[in-house]
Structure formats: structure tokens, C-alpha cells
C-alpha positions in Angstrom: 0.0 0.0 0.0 2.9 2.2 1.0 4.4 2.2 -2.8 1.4 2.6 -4.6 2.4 -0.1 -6.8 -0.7 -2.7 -8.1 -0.4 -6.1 -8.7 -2.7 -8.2 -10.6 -3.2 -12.1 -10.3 -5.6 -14.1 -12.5 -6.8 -17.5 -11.4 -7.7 -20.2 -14.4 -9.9 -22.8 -14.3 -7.7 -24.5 -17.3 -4.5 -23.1 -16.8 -3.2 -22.2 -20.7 -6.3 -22.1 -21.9 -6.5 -18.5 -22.8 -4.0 -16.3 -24.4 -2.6 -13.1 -22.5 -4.6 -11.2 -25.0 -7.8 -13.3 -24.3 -7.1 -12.6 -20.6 -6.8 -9.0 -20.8 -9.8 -9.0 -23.0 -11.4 -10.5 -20.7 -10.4 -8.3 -17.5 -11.0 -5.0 -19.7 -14.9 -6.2 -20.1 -15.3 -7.1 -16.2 -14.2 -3.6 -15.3 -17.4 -1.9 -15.0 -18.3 -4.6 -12.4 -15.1 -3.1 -10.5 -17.1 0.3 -10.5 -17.6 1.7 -6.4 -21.0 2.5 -6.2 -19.9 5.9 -5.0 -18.4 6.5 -8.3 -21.1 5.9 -10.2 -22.2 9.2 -12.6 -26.0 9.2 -10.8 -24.4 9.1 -7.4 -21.6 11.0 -8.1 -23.9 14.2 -9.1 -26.3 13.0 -6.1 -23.8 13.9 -3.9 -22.2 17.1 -6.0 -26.0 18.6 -5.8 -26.0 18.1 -2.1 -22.8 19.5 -1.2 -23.6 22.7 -3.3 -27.2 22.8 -1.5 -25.3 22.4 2.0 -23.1 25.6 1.2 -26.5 27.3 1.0 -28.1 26.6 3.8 -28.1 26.9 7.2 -29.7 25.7 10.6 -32.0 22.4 11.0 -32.1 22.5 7.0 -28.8 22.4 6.7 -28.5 19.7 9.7 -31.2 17.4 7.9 -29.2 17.6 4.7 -26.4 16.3 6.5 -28.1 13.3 7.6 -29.5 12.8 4.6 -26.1 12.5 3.1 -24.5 10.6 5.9 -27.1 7.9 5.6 -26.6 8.1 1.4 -23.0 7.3 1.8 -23.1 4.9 4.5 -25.6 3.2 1.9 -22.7 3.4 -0.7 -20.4 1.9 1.3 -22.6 -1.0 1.9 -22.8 -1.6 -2.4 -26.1 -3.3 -1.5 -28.4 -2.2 -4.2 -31.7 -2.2 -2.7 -30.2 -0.1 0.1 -28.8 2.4 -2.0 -31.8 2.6 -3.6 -33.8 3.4 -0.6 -31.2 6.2 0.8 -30.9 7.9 -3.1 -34.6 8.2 -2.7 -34.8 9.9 0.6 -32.2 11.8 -0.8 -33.8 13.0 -4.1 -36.7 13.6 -2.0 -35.2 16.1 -0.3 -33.0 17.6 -2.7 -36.1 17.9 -4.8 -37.5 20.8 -2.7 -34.9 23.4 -3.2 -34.2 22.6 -6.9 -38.1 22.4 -8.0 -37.7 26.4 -8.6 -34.9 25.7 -10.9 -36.2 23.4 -13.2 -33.7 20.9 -12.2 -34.1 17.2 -13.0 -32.6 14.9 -10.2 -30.2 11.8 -10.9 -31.9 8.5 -11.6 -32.2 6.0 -8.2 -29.8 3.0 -8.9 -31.8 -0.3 -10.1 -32.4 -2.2 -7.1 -31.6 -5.4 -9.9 -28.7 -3.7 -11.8 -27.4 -1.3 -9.6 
């Protein structure tokens, strides 16, 4: 962890079955699986759109945001769908008060199946 450096092991079923370029094929079309929940584009702008309301606000609004967005990323952190799901929800609910006025759409909830 200390050096930064990455190492990368691949286990075969059938050892020599598949070239090195089959392998990396391979790898390069699992990556999206790879992809954090948190650093998906929905969530990503989610979380963007609630830091830029928290700047704005002040008092028990500001404090309900906050725990809105603690529960969101403790939800994230989990990478169980269904409860991201649920927290992106309360979220956008939320959110969806103060950008009404603006004509704002708000970031899709993750599929509970696909997510």
C-alpha cells in the first residue's frame, strides 16, 4: 500500500487455456463490475448537488441535509443495491425541494436489480 504499486493475479480454471490477450480481453470487459457504487455518474452528481445545497443553507435545514447524506454514503459503502436505492430516494426527495424552482431534473435511483 505504502508504494502505490498494483499487482494483478488471475486465477484459471484450465490453466493455458486463454492467451494473455484473451485474458486482458477479458479483464477489460469485467471492469465496470469493479465500478464503487460511489463512483457511479447518478451518485456522483447525487452527492455534488447536495454538497452545493449544504453551502447554502443553514440551521435544522442544513442539519437534515447532513443526515441525509450521511445515511446516502453509509448506503454506498454497503454496495447493497436495494439499500442504496432506498437512501438515493430519501435523498432525491429532499434535494427535490430546493431545486423544483430551478427546473432541475434529479439523478436516476440506482436499479435495485442492476445497480
Amino acid at each position: 500500500m505504502a508504494t502505490g504499486a498494483r499487482k494483478q493475479q488471475v486465477i484459471e480454471s484450465r490453466p493455458g487455456a486463454m492467451t494473455p490477450t484473451q485474458i486482458a480481453d477479458a479483464i477489460r470487459r469485467l471492469q465496470p463490475i469493479k465500478l464503487h457504487p460511489r463512483d457511479t455518474l447518478p451518485n456522483r452528481a447525487r452527492l455534488e448537488r447536495a454538497n452545493r445545497l449544504y453551502l447554502d443553507l443553514t440551521g435544522a435545514a442544513r442539519s437534515a441535509l447532513a443526515s441525509r447524506v450521511d445515511d446516502f454514503e453509509a448506503a454506498l459503502e454497503t454496495q447493497e443495491p436495494r439499500r442504496i436505492a432506498e437512501m438515493a430516494a430519501v435523498l432525491d426527495s429532499f434535494l427535490a425541494h430546493f431545486y423544483a424552482d430551478e427546473g432541475e431534473s434529479q439523478p436516476q435511483a440506482p436499479d435495485p436489480a442492476g445497480a
